[in-house]
C-alpha positions, 0 to 999 in steps of 0.5 A: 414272799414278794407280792405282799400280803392280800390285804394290799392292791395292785400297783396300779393295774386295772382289773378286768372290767365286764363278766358281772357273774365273775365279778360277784364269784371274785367277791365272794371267793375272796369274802369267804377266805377272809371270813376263814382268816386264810393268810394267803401270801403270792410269790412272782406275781411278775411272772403272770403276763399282765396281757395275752395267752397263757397256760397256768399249770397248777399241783392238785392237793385240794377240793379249794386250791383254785379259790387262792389260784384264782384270787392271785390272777386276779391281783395281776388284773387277770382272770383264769378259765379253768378247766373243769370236770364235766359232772359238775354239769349235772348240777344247775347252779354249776352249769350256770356258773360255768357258763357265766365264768367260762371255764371249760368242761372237760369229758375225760372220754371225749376231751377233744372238744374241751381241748379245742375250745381252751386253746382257741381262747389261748389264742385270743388272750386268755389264761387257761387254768389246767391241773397236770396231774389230773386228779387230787394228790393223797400225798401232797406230792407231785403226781405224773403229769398228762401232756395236755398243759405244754401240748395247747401251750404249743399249739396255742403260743403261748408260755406256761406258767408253773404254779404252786399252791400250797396250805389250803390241804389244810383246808379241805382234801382227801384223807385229813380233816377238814379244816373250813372254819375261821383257823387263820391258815396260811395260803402260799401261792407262787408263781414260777417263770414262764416254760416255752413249748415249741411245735419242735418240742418233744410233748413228753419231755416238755412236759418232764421239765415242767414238773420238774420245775414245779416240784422245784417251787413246791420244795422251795414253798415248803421251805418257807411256809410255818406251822408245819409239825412232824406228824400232821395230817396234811404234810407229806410223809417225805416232810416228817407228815402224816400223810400217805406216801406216792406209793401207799397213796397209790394204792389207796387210789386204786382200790378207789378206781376199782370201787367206783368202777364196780358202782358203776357198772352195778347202775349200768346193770340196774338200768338195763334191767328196767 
């Protein structure tokens, strides 16, 4: 894949100076990952613009997939503001870590704010990570996209950048083992050729070109990635794998909302009683 093994630098770029916390979660993030003996390759590095405002819009098959994401902007010299989910607040090692990465909170019941907020730093230069799908998928295949990616693109002027990360399912996710240990996993990350929204843009048909161009690049990774045997846990169904397919994961999913919701409205009718 072009871009080489991680082991390699940059060519000739400079990093992002300034952010002491980033700079240490940088370190870290890729310390562990060679602890674990991930091989992460990166493909069309290129096409992360070196400078300005960008949407990077990345599928959701694991609880580590923003760990590669991250380490290969920061081999273009950049670095990501995720978006992220507002529970992780509630801890206070995460809200200082939010706080000194600035990535963004989202409250899915109130994301205007969260919106604003990522596209004013689009418009000052910075690379706004967002998950289309919103949440994880079972199957490890694309799941329908939310408009917001292409809708603060627009809004912003900015390109979006599909992308792909693919293999670290392996590691950690929902439905397989968990794979964290020193197990040398292969870690694909491509970056696709910029998408241009326009205010003239219909928001649901940009956003039906950008998964498609997605799933275009998840089909061609797949192609190339090795240690991919019939039946395995983290491969979709559609590759001969074991994991549920769209529709059964969907199911499965389902019934999760549905217990989830039934938690909580056992804690709302604790709270009320006193």
């Amino acid at each position: 894949m072009r871009g080489g093994e991680d082991a390699k630098t940059p060519d000739g770029r400079s990093r992002s100076g300034g952010e002491p916390v980033y700079r240490i979660l940088e370190a870290l993030a890729g310390a562990i990952m060679t602890v674990q003996g991930v091989r992460r390759r990166y493909d069309g590095l290129e096409n992360v613009p070196a400078s300005g405002g960008a949407v990077l819009a990345v599928n959701h098959t694991s609880y580590v997939d923003f760990l590669p994401a991250g380490l290969g902007l920061y081999r273009r010299g950049r670095r990501g503001r995720f978006l992220i989910k507002s529970e992780v607040m509630d801890v206070g090692i995460m809200r200082f870590l939010v706080k000194h990465a600035r990535a963004v909170p989202v409250d899915r019941s109130a994301g205007r704010e969260a919106y604003r907020v990522a596209v004013a730093d689009l418009r000052a230069g910075e690379i706004i990570v967002v998950y289309p799908e919103s949440t994880l998928s079972r199957s490890f295949e694309l799941k329908e996209f939310k408009t917001g990616a292409v809708r603060m693109a627009s809004e912003a002027g900015v390109p979006v950048i599909p992308t792909i990360v693919w293999g670290s399912q392996r590691q950690w996710t929902k439905g397989a083992k968990r794979r964290m240990g020193r197990s040398r996993i292969p870690v694909d990350v491509a970056f696709g050729e910029p998408l241009h929204v326009t205010p003239r843009d219909d928001p649901e048909e940009a956003t039906r070109r950008l998964r498609a161009a997605m799933e275009a690049l998840l089909h061609r990774v797949q192609s190339g990635y090795p240690d991919a045997p019939a039946g395995a846990d983290w491969l979709p169904a559609r590759l001969g794998g074991g994991a549920p397919t769209p529709a059964e994961a969907l199911v499965i999913e389902d019934a999760e909302a549905a217990e989830k919701a039934r938690r909580r409205a056992q804690r709302a009718a604790r709270k009320r009683a006193g």
